[in-house]
mmCIF file of the C-alpha atoms, coordinates in Angstrom:
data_MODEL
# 
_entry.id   MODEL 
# 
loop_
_atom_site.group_PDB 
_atom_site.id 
_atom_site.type_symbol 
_atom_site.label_atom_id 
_atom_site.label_alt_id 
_atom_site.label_comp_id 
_atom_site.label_asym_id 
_atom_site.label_entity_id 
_atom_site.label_seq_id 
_atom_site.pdbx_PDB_ins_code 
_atom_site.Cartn_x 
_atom_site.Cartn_y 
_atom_site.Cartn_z 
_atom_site.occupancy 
_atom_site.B_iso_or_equiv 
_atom_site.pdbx_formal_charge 
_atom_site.auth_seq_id 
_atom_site.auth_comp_id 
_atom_site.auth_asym_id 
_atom_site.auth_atom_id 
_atom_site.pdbx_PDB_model_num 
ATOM 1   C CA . UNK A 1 1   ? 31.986  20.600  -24.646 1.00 0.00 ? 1   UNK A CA 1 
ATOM 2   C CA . UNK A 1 2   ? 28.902  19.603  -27.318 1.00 0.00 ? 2   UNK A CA 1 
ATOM 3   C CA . UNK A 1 3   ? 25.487  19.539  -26.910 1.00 0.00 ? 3   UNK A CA 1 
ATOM 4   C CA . UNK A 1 4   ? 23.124  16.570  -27.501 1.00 0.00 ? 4   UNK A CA 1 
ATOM 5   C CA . UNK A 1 5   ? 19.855  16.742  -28.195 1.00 0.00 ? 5   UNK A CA 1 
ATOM 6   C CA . UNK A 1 6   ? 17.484  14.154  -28.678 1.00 0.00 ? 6   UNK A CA 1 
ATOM 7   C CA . UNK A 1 7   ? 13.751  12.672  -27.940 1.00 0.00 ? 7   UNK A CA 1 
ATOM 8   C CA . UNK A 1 8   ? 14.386  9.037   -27.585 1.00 0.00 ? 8   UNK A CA 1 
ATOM 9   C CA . UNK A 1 9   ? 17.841  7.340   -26.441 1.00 0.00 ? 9   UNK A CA 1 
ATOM 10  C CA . UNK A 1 10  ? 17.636  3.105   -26.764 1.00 0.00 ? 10  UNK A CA 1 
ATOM 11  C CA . UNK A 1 11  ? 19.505  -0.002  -26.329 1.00 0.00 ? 11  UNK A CA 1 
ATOM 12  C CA . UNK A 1 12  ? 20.992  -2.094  -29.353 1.00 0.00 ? 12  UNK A CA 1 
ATOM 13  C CA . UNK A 1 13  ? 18.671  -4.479  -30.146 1.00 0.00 ? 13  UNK A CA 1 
ATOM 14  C CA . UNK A 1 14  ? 19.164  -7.671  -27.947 1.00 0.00 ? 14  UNK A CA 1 
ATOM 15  C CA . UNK A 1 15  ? 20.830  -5.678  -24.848 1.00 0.00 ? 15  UNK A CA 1 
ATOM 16  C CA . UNK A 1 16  ? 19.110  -4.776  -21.639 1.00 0.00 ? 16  UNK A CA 1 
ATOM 17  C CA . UNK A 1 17  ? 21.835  -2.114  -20.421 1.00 0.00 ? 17  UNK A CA 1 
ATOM 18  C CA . UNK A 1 18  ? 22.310  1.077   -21.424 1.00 0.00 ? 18  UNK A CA 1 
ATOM 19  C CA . UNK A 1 19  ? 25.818  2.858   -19.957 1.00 0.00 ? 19  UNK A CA 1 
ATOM 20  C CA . UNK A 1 20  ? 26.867  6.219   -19.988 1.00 0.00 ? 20  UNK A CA 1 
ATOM 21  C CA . UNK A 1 21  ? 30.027  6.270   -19.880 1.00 0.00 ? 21  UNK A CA 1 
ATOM 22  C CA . UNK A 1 22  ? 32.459  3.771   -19.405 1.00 0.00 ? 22  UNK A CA 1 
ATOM 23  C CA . UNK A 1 23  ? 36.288  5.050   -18.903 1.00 0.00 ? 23  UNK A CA 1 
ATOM 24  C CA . UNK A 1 24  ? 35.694  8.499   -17.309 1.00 0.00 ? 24  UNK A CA 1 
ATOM 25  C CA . UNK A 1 25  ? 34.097  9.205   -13.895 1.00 0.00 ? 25  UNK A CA 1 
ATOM 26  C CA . UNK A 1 26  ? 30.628  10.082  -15.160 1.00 0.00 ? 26  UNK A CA 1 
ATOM 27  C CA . UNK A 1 27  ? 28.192  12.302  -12.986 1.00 0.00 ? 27  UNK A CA 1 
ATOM 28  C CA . UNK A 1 28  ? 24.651  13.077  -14.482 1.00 0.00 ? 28  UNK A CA 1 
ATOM 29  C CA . UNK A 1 29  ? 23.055  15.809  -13.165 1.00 0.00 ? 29  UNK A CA 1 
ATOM 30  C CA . UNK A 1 30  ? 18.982  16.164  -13.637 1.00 0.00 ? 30  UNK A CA 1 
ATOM 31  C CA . UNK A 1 31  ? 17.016  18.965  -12.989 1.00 0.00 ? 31  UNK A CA 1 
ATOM 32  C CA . UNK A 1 32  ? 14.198  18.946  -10.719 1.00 0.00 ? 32  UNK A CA 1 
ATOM 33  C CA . UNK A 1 33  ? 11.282  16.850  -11.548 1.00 0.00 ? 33  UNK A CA 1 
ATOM 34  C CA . UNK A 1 34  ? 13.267  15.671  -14.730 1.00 0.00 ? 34  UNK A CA 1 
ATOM 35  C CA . UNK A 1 35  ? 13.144  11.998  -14.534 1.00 0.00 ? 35  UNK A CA 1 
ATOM 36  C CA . UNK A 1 36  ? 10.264  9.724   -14.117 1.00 0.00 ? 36  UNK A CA 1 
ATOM 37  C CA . UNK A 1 37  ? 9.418   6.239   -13.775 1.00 0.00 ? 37  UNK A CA 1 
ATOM 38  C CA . UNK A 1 38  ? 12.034  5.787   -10.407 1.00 0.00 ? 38  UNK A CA 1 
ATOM 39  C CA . UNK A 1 39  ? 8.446   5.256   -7.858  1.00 0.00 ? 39  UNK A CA 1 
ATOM 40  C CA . UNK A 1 40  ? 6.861   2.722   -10.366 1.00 0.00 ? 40  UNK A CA 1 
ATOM 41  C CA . UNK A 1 41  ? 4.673   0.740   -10.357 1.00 0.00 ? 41  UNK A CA 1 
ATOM 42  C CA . UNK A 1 42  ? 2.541   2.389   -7.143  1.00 0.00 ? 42  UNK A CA 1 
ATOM 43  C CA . UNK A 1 43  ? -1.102  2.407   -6.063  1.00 0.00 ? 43  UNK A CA 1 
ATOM 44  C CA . UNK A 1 44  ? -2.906  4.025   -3.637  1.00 0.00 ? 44  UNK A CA 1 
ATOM 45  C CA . UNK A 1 45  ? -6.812  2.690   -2.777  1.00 0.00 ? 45  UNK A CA 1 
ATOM 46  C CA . UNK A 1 46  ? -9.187  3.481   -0.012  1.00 0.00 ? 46  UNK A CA 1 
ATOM 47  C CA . UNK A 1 47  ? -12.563 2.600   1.632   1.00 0.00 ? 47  UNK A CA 1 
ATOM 48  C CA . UNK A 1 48  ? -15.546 5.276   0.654   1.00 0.00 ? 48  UNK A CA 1 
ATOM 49  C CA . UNK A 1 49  ? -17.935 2.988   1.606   1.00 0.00 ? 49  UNK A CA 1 
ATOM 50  C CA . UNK A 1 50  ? -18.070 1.731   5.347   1.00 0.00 ? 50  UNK A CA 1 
ATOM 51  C CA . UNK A 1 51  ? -17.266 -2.031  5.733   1.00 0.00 ? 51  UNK A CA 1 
ATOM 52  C CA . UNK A 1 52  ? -19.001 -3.423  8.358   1.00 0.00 ? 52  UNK A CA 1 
ATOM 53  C CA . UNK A 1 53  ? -17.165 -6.602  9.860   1.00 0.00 ? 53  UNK A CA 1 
ATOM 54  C CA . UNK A 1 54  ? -17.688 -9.433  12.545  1.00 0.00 ? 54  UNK A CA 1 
ATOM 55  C CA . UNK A 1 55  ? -16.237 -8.778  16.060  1.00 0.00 ? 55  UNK A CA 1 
ATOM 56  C CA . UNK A 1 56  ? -13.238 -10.441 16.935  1.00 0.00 ? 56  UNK A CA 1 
ATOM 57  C CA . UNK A 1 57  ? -12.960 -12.060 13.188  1.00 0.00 ? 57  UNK A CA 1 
ATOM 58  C CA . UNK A 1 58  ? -10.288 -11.097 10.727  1.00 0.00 ? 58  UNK A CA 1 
ATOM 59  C CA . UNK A 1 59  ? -11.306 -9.513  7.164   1.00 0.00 ? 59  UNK A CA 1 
ATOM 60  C CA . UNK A 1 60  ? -9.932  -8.821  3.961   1.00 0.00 ? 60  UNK A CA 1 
ATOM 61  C CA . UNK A 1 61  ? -11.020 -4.952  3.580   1.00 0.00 ? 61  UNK A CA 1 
ATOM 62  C CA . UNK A 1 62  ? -12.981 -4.597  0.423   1.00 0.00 ? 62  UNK A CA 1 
ATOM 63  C CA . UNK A 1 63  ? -10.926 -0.906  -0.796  1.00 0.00 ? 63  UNK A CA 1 
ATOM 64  C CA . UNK A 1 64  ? -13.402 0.222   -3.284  1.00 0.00 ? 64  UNK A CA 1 
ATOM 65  C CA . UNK A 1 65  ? -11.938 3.507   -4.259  1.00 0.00 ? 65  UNK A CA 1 
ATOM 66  C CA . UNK A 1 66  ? -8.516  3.567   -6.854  1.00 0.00 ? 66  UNK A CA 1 
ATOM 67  C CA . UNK A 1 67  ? -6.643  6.695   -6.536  1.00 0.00 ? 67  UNK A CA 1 
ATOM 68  C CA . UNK A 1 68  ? -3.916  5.954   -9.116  1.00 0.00 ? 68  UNK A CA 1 
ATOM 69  C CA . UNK A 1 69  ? -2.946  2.187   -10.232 1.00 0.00 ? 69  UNK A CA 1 
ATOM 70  C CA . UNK A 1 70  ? 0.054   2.679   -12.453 1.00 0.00 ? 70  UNK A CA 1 
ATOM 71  C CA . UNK A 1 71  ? 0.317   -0.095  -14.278 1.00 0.00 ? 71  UNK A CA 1 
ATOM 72  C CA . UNK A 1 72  ? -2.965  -1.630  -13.387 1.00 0.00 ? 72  UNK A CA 1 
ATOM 73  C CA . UNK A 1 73  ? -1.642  -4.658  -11.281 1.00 0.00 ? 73  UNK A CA 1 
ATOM 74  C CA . UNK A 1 74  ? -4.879  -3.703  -8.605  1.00 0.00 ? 74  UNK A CA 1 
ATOM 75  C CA . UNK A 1 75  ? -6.947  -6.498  -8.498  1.00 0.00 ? 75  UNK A CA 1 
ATOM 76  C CA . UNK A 1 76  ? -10.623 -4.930  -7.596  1.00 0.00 ? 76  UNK A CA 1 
ATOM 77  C CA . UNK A 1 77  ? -12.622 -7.840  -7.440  1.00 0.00 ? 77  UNK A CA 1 
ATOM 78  C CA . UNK A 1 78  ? -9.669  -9.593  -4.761  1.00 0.00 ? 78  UNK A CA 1 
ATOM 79  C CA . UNK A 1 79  ? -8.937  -7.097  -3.386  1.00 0.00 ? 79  UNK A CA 1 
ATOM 80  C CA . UNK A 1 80  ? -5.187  -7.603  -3.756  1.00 0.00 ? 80  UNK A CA 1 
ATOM 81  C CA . UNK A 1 81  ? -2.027  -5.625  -5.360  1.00 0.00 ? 81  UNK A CA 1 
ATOM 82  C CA . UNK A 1 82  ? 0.891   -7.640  -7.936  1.00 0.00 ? 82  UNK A CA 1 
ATOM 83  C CA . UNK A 1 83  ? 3.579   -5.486  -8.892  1.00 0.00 ? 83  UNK A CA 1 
ATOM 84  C CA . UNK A 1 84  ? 4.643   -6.352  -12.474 1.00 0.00 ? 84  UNK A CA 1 
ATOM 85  C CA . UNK A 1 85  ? 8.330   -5.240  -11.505 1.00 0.00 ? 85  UNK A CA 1 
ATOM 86  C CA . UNK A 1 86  ? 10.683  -6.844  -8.608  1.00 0.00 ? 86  UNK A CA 1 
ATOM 87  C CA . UNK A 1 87  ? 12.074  -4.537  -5.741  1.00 0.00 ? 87  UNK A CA 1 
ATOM 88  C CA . UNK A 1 88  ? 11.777  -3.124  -2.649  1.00 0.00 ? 88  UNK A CA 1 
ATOM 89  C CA . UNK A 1 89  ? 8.772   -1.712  -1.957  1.00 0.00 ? 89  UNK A CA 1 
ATOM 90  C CA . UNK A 1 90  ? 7.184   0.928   0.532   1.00 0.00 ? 90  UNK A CA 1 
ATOM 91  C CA . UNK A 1 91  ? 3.949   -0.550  1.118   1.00 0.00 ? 91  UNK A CA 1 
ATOM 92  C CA . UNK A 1 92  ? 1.852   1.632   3.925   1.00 0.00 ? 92  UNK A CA 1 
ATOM 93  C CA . UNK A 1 93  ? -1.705  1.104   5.432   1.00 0.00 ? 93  UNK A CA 1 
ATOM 94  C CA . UNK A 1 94  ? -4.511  2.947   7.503   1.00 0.00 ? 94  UNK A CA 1 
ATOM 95  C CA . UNK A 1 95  ? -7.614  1.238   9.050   1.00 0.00 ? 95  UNK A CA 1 
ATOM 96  C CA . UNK A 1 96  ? -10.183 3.537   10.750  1.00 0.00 ? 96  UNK A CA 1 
ATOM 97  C CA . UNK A 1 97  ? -12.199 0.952   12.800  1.00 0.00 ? 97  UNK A CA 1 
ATOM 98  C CA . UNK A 1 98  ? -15.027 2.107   15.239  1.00 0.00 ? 98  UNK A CA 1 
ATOM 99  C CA . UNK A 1 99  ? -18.387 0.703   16.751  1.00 0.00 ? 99  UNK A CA 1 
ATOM 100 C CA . UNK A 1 100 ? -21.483 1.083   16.963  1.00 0.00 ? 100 UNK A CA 1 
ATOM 101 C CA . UNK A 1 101 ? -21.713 1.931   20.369  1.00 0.00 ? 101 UNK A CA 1 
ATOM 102 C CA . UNK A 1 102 ? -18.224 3.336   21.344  1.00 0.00 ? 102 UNK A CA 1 
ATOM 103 C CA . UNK A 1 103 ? -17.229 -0.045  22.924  1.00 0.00 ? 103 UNK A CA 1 
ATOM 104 C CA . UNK A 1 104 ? -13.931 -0.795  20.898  1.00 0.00 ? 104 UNK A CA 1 
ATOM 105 C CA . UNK A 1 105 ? -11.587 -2.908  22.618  1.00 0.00 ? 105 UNK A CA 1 
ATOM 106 C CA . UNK A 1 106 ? -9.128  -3.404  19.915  1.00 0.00 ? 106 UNK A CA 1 
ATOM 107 C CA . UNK A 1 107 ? -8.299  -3.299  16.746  1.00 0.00 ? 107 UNK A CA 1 
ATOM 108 C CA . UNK A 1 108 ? -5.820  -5.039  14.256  1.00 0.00 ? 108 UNK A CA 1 
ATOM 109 C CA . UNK A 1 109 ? -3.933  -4.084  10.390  1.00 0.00 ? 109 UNK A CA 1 
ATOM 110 C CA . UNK A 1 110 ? -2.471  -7.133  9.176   1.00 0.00 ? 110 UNK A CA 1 
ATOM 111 C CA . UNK A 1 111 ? -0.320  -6.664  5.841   1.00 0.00 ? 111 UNK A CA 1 
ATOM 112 C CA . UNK A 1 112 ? -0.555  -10.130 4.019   1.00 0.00 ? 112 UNK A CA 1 
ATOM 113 C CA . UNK A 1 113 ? 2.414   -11.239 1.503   1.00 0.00 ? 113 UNK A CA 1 
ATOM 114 C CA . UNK A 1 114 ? 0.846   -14.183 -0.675  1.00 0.00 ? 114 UNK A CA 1 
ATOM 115 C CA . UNK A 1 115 ? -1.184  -15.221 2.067   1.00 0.00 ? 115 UNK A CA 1 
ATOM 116 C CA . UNK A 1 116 ? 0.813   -14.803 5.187   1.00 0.00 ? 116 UNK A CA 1 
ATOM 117 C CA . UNK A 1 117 ? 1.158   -12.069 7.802   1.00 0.00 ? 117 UNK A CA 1 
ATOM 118 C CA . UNK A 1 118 ? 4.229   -10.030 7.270   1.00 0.00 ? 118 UNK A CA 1 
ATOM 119 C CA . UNK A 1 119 ? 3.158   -7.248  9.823   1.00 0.00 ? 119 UNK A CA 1 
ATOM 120 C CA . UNK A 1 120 ? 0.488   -7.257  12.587  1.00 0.00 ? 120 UNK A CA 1 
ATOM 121 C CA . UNK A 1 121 ? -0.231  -3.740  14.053  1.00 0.00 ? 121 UNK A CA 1 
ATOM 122 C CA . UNK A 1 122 ? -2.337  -3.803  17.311  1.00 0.00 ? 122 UNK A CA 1 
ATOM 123 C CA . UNK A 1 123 ? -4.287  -0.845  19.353  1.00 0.00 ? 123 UNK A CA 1 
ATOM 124 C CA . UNK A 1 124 ? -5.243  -2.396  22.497  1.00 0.00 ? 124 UNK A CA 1 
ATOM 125 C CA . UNK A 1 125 ? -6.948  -0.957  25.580  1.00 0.00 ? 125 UNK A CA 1 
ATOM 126 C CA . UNK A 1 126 ? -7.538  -3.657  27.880  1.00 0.00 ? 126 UNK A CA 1 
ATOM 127 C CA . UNK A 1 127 ? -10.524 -5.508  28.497  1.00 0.00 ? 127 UNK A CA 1 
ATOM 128 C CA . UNK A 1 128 ? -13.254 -3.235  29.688  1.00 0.00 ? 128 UNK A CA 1 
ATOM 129 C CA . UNK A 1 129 ? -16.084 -2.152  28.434  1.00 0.00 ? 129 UNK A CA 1 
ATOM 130 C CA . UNK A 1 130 ? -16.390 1.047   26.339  1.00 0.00 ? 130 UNK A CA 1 
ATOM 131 C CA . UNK A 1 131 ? -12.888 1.544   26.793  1.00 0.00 ? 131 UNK A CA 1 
ATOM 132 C CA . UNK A 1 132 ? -12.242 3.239   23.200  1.00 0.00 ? 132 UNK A CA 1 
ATOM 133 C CA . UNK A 1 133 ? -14.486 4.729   20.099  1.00 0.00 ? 133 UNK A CA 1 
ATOM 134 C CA . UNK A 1 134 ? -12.225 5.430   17.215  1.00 0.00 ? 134 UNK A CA 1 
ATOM 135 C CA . UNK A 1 135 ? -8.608  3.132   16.751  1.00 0.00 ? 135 UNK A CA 1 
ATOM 136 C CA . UNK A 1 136 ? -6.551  3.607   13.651  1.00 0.00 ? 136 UNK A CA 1 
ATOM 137 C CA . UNK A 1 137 ? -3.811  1.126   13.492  1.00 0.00 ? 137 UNK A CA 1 
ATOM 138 C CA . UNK A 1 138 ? -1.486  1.692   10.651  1.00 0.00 ? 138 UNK A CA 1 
ATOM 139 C CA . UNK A 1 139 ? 2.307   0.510   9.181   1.00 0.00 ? 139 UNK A CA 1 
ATOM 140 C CA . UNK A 1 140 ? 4.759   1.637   6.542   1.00 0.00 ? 140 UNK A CA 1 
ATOM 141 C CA . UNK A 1 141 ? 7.335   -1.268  5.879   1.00 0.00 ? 141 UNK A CA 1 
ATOM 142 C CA . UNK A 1 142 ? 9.806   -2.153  3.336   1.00 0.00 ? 142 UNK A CA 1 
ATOM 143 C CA . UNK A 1 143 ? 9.151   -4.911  1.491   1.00 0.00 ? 143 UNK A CA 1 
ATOM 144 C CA . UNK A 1 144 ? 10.781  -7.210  -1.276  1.00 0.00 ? 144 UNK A CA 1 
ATOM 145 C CA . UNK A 1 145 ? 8.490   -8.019  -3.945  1.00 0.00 ? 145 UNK A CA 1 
ATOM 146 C CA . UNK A 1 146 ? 9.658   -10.336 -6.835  1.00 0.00 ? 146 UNK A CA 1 
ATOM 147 C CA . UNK A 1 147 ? 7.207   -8.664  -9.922  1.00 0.00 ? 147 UNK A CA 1 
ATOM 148 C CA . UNK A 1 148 ? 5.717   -11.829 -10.857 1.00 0.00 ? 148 UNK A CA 1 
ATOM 149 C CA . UNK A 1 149 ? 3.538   -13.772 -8.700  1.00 0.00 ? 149 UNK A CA 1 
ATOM 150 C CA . UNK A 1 150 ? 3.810   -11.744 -4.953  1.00 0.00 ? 150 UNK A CA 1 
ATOM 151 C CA . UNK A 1 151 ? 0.995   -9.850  -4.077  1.00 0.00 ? 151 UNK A CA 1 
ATOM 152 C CA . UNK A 1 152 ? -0.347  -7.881  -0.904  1.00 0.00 ? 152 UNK A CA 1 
ATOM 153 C CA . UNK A 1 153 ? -3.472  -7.372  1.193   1.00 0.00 ? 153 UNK A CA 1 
ATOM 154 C CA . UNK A 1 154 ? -4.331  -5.164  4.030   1.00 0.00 ? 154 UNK A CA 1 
ATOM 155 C CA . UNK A 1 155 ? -7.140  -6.979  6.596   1.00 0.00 ? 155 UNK A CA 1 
ATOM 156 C CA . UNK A 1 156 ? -8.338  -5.901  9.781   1.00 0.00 ? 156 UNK A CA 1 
ATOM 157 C CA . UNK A 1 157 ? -9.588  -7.273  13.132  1.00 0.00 ? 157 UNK A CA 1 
ATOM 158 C CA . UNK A 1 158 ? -11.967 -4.786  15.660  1.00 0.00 ? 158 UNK A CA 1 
ATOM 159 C CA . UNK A 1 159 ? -13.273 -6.711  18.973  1.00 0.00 ? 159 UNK A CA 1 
ATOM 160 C CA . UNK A 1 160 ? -16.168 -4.972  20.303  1.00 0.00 ? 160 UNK A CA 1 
ATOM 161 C CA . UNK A 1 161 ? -18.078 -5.709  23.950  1.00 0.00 ? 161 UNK A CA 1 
ATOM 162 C CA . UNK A 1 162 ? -21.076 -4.897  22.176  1.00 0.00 ? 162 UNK A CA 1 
ATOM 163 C CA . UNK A 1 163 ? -23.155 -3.154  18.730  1.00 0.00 ? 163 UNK A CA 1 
ATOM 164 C CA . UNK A 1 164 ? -21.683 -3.460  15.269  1.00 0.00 ? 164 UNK A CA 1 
ATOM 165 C CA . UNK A 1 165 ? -17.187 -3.024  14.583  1.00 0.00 ? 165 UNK A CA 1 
ATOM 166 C CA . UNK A 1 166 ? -17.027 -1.254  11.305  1.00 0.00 ? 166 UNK A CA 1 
ATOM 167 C CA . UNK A 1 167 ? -13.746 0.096   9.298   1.00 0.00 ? 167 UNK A CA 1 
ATOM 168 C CA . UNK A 1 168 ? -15.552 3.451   9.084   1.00 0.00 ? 168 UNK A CA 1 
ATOM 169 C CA . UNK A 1 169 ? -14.830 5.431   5.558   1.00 0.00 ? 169 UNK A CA 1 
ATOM 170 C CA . UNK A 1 170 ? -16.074 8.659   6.252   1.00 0.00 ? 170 UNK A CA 1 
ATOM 171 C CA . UNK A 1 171 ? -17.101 9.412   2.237   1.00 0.00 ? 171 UNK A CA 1 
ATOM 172 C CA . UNK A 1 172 ? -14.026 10.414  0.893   1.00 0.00 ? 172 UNK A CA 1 
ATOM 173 C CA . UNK A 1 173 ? -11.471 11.076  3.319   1.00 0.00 ? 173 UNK A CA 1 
ATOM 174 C CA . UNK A 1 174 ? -9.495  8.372   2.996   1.00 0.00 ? 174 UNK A CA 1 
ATOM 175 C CA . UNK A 1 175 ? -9.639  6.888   6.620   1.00 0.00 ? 175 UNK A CA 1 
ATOM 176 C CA . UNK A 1 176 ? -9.089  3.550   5.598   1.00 0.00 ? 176 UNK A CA 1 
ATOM 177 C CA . UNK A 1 177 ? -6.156  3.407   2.989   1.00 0.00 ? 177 UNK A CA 1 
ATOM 178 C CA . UNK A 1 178 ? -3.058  1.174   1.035   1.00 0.00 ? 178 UNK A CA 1 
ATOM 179 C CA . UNK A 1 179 ? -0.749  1.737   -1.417  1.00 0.00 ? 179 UNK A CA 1 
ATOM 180 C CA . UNK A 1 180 ? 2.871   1.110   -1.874  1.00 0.00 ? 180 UNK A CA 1 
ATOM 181 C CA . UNK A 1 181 ? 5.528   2.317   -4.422  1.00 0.00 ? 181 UNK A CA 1 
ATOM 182 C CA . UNK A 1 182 ? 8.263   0.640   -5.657  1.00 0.00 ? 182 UNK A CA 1 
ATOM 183 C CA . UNK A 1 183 ? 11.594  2.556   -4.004  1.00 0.00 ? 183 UNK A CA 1 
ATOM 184 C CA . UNK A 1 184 ? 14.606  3.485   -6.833  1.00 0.00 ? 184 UNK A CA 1 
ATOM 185 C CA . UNK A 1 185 ? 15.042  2.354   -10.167 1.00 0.00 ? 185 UNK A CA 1 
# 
């Protein structure tokens, strides 16, 4: 048995694929926390700032905090994600909605795919007053993304019988979160 030892292994110029090897049964073994680049690209973004919202009305939450972005597809002014790689993706999301005057009656997390609903989470008490004061709806899903023009948004719907429905950040703590990593290599 040799030993190889190098920095940098490549393809020939012009080729995509790199094999190792080709007539024997091949097993590579890698030492823990050897290999990187598997979970990429991933984000992770949350509310620090309370977003207060319309009862009953659907919104785009405004995540104003970027935990890691790597390889800066997060789109802060749209509040949107575009993986620069296709895959499957595990894409996950937190909303911590409350009122004003503990009358929540139900809150919403929508996960939006270029515009359409692709999961629809739902905390629902019923329909009388000050039934609820804190709901936090969230999802983890699976998700097919094709690298190039897909992208995801989290929104949120809180109906209130009365005061103000907020997705309430609590400085910091990362209540009101999203992020998904691209699953394998």
């Amino acid at each position: 048995m040799s030993k190889l030892e190098t920095n940098t292994i490549d393809t020939v110029s012009g080729t995509t694929n790199l094999t190792i090897g080709s007539t024997n049964t091949s097993t590579i073994t890698m030492p823990s926390g050897a290999t990187s680049g598997q979970n990429y690209p991933g984000f992770h973004v949350f509310l620090d700032t309370d977003q207060t919202v319309s009862s009953a009305t659907g919104t785009k939450i405004t995540f104003d905090t970027v935990v890691y972005d790597s390889a800066s597809c997060w789109d802060a002014t749209n509040y949107r994600w575009t993986p620069n790689k296709s895959g499957k993706y595990m894409i996950y999301g937190q909303a911590y909605a409350t009122g004003t005057t503990n009358t929540v009656d139900r809150a919403y997390v929508y996960l939006y795919k270029n515009s359409s609903t692709i999961v629809t989470l739902q905390q629902l008490y019923g329909n009388s007053v000050d039934e609820g004061t804190v709901w936090s709806p969230s999802f983890q899903i699976v998700h097919e993304l094709n690298g190039t023009s897909d992208f995801i948004e989290m929104w949120g719907f809180i109906e209130v019988a009365s005061g103000t429905p907020r997705f309430d950040a609590n400085a910091g703590q990362q209540r009101v979160c999203f992020g998904a990593y691209r699953l394998g290599a």
